[in-house]
N, C-alpha and C positions, 0 to 999 in steps of 0.2 A: 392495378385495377381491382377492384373489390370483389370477392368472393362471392358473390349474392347469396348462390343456392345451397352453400353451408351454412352460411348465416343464417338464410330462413330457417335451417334444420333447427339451429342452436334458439332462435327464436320461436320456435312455434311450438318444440318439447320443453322450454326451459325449464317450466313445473317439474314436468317428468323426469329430465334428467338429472332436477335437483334432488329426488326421490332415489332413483338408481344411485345416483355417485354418493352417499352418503349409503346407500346399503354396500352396496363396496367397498367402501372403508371400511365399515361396521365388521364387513367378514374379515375383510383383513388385521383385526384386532383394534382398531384405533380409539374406540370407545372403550376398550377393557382398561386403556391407560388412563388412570388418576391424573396426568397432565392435561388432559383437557376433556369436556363433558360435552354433551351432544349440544347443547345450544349455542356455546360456541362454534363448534364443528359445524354448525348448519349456518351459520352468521359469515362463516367463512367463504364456504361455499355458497352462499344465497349471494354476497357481495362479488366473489370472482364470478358467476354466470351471468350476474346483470353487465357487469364491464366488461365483459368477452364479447356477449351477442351484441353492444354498441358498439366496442373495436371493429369485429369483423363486420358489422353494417356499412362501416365509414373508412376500414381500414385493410377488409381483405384480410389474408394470411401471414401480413407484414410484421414482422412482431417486433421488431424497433422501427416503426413505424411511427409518427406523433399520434397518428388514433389508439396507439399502446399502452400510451405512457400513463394513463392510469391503472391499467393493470400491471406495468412493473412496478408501478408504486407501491399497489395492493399485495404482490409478488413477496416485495423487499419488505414488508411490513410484516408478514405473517411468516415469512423465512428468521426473519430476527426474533418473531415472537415468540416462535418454535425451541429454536436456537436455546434462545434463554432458559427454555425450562427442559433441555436437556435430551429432547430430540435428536438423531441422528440425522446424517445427507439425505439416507434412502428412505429414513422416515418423512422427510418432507417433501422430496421430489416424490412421492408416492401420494400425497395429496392431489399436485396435477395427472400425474400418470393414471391415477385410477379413474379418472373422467374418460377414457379412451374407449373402455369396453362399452358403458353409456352410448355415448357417441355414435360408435358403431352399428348399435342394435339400432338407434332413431334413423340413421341414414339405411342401414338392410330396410326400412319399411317403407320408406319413402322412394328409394329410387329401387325395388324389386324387382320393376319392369324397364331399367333401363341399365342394362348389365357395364357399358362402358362407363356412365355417369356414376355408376356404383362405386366402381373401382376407382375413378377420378377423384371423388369425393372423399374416399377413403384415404387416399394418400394424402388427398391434403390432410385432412383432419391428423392423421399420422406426423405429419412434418408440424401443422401447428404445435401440436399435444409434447412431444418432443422438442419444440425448441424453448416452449414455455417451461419446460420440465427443467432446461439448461439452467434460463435464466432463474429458477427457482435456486436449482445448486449452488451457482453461482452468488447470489445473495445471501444463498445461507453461508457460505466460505465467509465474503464479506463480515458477514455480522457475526462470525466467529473470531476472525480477526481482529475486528474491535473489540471484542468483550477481553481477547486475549491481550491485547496492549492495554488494556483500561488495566488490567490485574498488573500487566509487570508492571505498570505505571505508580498502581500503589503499593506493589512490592517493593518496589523503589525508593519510595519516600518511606515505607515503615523500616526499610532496612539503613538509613542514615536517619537515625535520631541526635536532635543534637542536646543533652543535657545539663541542666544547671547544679553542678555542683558546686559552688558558693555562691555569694552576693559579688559579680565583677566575673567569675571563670565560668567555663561550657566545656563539653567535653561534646566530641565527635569522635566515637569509635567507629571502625570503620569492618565491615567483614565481608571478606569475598574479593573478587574483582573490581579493577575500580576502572572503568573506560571513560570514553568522553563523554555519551550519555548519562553515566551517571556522575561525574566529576562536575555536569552543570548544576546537576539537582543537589547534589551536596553544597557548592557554592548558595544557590541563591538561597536551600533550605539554613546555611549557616549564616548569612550575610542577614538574611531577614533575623534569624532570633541575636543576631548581635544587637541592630536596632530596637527588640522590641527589651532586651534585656539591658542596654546599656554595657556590656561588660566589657573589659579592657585586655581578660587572655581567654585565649581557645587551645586546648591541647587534644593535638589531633592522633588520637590513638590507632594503631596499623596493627596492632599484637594478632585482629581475625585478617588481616590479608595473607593467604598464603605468596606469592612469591613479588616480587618488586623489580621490574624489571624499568628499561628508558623509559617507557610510555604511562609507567605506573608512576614511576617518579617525577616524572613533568607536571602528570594530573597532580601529583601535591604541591608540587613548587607555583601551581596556578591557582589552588586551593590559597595557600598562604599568602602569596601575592594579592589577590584578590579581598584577604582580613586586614590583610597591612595597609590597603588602601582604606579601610574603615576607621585605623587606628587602632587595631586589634594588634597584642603580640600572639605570637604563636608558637608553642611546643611538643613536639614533634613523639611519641611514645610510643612503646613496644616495638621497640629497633631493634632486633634481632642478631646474634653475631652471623650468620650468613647471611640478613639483610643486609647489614653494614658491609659485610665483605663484598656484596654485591654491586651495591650504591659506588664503591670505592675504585672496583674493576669495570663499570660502568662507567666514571668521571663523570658522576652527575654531582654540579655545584651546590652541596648543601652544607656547607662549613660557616654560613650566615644565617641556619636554622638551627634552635636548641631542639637538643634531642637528647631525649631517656629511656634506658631500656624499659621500664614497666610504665605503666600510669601514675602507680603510688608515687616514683620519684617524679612524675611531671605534677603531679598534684601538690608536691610537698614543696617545689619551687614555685610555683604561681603563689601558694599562698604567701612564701617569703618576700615574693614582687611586688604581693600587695601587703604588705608590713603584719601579716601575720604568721601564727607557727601555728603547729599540731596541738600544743598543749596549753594554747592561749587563749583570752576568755576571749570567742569572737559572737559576734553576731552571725547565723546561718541563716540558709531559705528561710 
């Protein structure tokens, strides 16, 4: 059931309270910071007190509620916006929390002389103020989380390049760990420049993987698998004598892949594959 007589409170001050809750901020520092200027700051707060006092009209103290759901909206917006430009949690769950001492002083005026309804109304306002405050943190995490996977995402793909070192070879160095996450993006980021480049070898250099263990070796044996279905051949570089010892004590099948200890000799056989040498007149990039 609907709240009424908070409601009217949050409607019949809303001016006012949009005057207080931005002086509140104000002292709390939030205008001293270059990330965002008072007209935004009042845009914020002028759009969350219009969609509050309609929620609580239609929806009471319910805060997933559907009479909510635009102010989670409004919530999730300005939580992300924050976010972005480098805000903290308590900096933005402090957006809603400082509406509270507001709040408070409009309801001490109104129910003065009704000392139970006082208190009533104060808790609710309390529990609203607070759950809103959640949902705020809560979408700021969120939209932390995304900005944080969108990075390793293009961390991702800047760290498998795949390069054309002749007309026909590619080179895919590889550094770091290689897991199944990134074992796909290395395929389709390799599978794709075989097509746009036509080329017939890929030598897939390992020299920045530090260790090679079953599950590192599968991911290549899937890597290659996956160029051989292109038509692509494949050479295998920067094998390491403890990588090799490893690969060997492991019993991972790669005696039907060429492999070089450095690049330069994977490089110096691709060209030989493709009927050139080091000191021949070729055509390059």
């Amino acid at each position: 059931m609907a709240n009424g007589r908070l409601a009217q409170v949050l409607e019949r001050h809303r001016a006012q309270l949009s005057s207080d809750w931005i002086r509140e901020q104000t002292a709390d520092g939030v205008l001293r910071d270059t990330r965002i200027d008072e007209a935004e700051l009042r845009g914020q707060c002028d759009e969350f007190l219009a969609l509050l006092v309609r929620a609580t009209l239609e929806g009471g103290t319910n805060v997933s509620g559907p009479a909510f759901a635009p102010v989670r909206d409004m919530l999730e917006r300005m939580a992300r916006w924050r976010g972005e430009r480098g805000f903290t949690p308590s900096q933005t769950a402090l957006f809603v929390l400082s509406l509270k001492k507001p709040i408070f002083s409009r309801i001490r005026v109104d129910f003065e002389r009704e000392p139970g309804a006082l208190f009533q109304e104060i808790w609710r306002a309390t529990e609203l103020i607070d759950s809103l405050a959640l949902l705020t943190t809560e979408a700021f995490q969120r939209g932390r989380e995304a900005v944080i996977a969108r990075q390793q995402a293009e961390m991702l793909e800047l760290s498998t390049p795949v390069v054309k070192l002749w007309e026909g070879i590619l080179a895919l160095p590889l550094i770091g760990t290689l897991d199944s996450a990134r074992t796909q993006t290395v395929m389709e980021t390799l599978l794709q420049r075989v097509v746009e480049t036509g080329s017939e070898i890929v030598i897939i250099d390992i020299t920045g993987v530090p260790t090679v263990d079953t599950l590192v070796a599968q991911h290549l044996l899937k890597t290659v698998s996956a160029a051989r279905l292109m038509g692509v051949e494949c050479i295998i570089s920067g094998v390491r004598p403890q990588i090799a010892q490893t690969i060997v004590h492991l019993g991972v099948a790669l005696s039907d892949v060429i492999t070089k200890a450095n690049l330069a000799d994977a490089f110096k056989l691709a060209l030989s594959k493709r009927g050139m040498g080091i000191g021949a007149r070729t055509g390059g990039v």
